[in-house]
N, C-alpha and C positions, 0 to 999 in steps of 0.2 A: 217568457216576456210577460210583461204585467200585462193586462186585460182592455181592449178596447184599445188598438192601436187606431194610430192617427194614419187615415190616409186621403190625401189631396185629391183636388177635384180631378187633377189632370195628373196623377201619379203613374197611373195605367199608359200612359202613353210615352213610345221614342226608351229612353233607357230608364231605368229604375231605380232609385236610390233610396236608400234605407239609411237612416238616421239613428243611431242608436243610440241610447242615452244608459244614463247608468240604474239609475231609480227615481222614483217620487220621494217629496219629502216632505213634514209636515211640520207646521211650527209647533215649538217645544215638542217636539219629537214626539207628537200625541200619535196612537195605532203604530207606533214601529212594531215593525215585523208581521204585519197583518196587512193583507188588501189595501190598498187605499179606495176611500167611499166614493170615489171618481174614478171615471174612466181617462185614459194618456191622451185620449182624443177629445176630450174637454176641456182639459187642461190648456191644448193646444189651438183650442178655436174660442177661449178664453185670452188670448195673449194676441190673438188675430181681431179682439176686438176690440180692442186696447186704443186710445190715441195717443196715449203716452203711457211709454212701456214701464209696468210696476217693477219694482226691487225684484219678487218674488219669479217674474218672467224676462228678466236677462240675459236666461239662460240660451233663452233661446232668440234672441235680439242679437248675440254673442255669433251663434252659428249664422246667421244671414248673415253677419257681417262677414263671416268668415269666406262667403263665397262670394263677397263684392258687393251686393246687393245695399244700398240706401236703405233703413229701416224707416230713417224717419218720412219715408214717400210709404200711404199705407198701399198704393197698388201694387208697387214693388214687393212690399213686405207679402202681401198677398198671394203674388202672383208666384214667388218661389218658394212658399207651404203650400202651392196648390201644384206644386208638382215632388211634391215628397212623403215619404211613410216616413212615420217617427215611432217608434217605441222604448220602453224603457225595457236593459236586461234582465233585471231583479223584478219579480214579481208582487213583491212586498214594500210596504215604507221602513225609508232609515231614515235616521239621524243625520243632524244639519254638522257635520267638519267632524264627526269622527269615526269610529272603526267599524260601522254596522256592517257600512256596505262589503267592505274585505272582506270583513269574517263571512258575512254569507256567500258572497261567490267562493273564497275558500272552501268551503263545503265541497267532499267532491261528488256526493248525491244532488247537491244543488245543480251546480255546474254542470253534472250529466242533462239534469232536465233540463238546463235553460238550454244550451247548447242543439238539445231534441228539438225544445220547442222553436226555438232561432230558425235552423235549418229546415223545419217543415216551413213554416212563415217564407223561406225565402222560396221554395220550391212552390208554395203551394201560391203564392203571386210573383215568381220569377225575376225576382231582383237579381240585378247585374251589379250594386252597387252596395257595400257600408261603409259609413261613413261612421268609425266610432269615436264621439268625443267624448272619453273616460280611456287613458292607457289602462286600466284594472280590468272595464271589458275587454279592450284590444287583446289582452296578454291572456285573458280565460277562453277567449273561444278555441272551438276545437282543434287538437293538436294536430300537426302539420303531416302530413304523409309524405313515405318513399318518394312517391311519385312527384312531387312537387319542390318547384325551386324555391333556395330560400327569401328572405322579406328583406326588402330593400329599404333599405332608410334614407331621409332627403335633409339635412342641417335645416334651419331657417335659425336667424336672431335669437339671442338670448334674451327670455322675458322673466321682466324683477330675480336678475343675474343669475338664472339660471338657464341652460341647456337645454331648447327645445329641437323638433324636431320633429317629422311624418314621418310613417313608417308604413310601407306598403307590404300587402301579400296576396299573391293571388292562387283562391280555392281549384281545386281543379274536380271535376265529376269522375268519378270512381268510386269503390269499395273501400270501407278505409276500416285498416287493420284492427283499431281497439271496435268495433261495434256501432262505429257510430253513423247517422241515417247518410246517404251520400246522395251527394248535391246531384242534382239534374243538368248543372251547364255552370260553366265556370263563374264565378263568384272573385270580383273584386273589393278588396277588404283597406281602408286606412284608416290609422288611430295617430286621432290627437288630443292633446292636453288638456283634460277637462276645464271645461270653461268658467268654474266656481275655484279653479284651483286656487291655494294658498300664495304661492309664486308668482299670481296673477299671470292673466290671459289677452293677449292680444290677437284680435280678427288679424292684422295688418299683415303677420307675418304668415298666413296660412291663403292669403287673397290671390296674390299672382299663380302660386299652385295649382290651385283648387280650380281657378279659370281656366287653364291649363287643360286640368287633366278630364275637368268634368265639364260637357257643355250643357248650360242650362237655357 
């Protein structure tokens, strides 16, 4: 996970939710593949300080909206970043719409570490919840074990005519066969369509769900 995650005032409290995002980005793609000279958690109390939400933080205007939440009320908008971790998977800056981010979670040295550093992060403040909007991390976290049933998928609307759609998995606490660290209490996982996607993105269809399934 990149460096200096974000975590709300009230995160620590009731259930836990982990925001996962895919990476930082920089215009003209300046520092790709290096650090970014900001931490994820300034980024994000950058965008909480906002009165009106810039281009460059949508991203995350996109996911409040996703859970129902009025962005344009800043208590609201406030008050459910103040009860969420966010971080990014990719600990480096990519590039704005094209192939940085794949090829590095491709990497399967990469992938081992993010994965290590993920699961410590979840164990070591006990999130019950991710919430991944980027399917590229959905699809890279760590492989599924014996022990565990498969990931259920929920339809929603097609947005700019294509095929969307949630997709749940739930981690369970054990040893798991390739090496990898094992979760301390079960870990509930959903990946949705990133919210800069090309296909475009609508909150609307991920809203009634996400009420549903998560109370905030």
């Amino acid at each position: 996970m990149h460096y200096g995650v974000y975590i709300g005032k009230a995160a620590e409290k009731e259930t836990r939710i982990l925001i996962l995002g895919e990476s930082h980005h920089n215009k003209n793609n300046e520092g790709q593949g290096e650090p970014a000279s900001y931490t994820t958690s300034s980024v994000v109390e950058t965008y909480l300080a906002e009165e009106n939400t810039c281009r460059d933080h949508r991203f995350f205007h996109k996911i409040a909206q996703s859970f129902g939440m009025d962005t344009t009320k800043a208590e609201e908008k406030e008050r459910f970043w103040d009860k969420i971790y966010f971080g990014n998977y990719i600990d480096v800056v990519c590039g704005v719409k094209d192939s940085a981010a794949k090829k590095i979670i491709e990497d399967k040295e990469n992938r081992k570490r993010y994965n290590k550093e993920l699961i410590q992060f979840v164990n070591e403040n006990k999130i019950d919840i991710i919430c991944c909007f980027s399917r590229l991390v959905y699809n890279h976290l760590p492989d599924r074990a014996s022990f565990e049933d498969k990931s259920i998928p929920f339809e929603v609307p097609k947005t700019g005519g294509k095929r969307d759609w949630i997709e749940m998995f739930i981690y369970k606490p054990g040893t798991r066969a390739n090496g990898d660290i094992a979760l301390d209490k079960k870990l509930t996982v959903y990946g949705f369509r990133h919210p800069s996607a090309r296909c475009g993105f609508c909150p609307e269809r991920y809203k009634d769900f996400l009420q549903q399934e998560i109370q905030l």
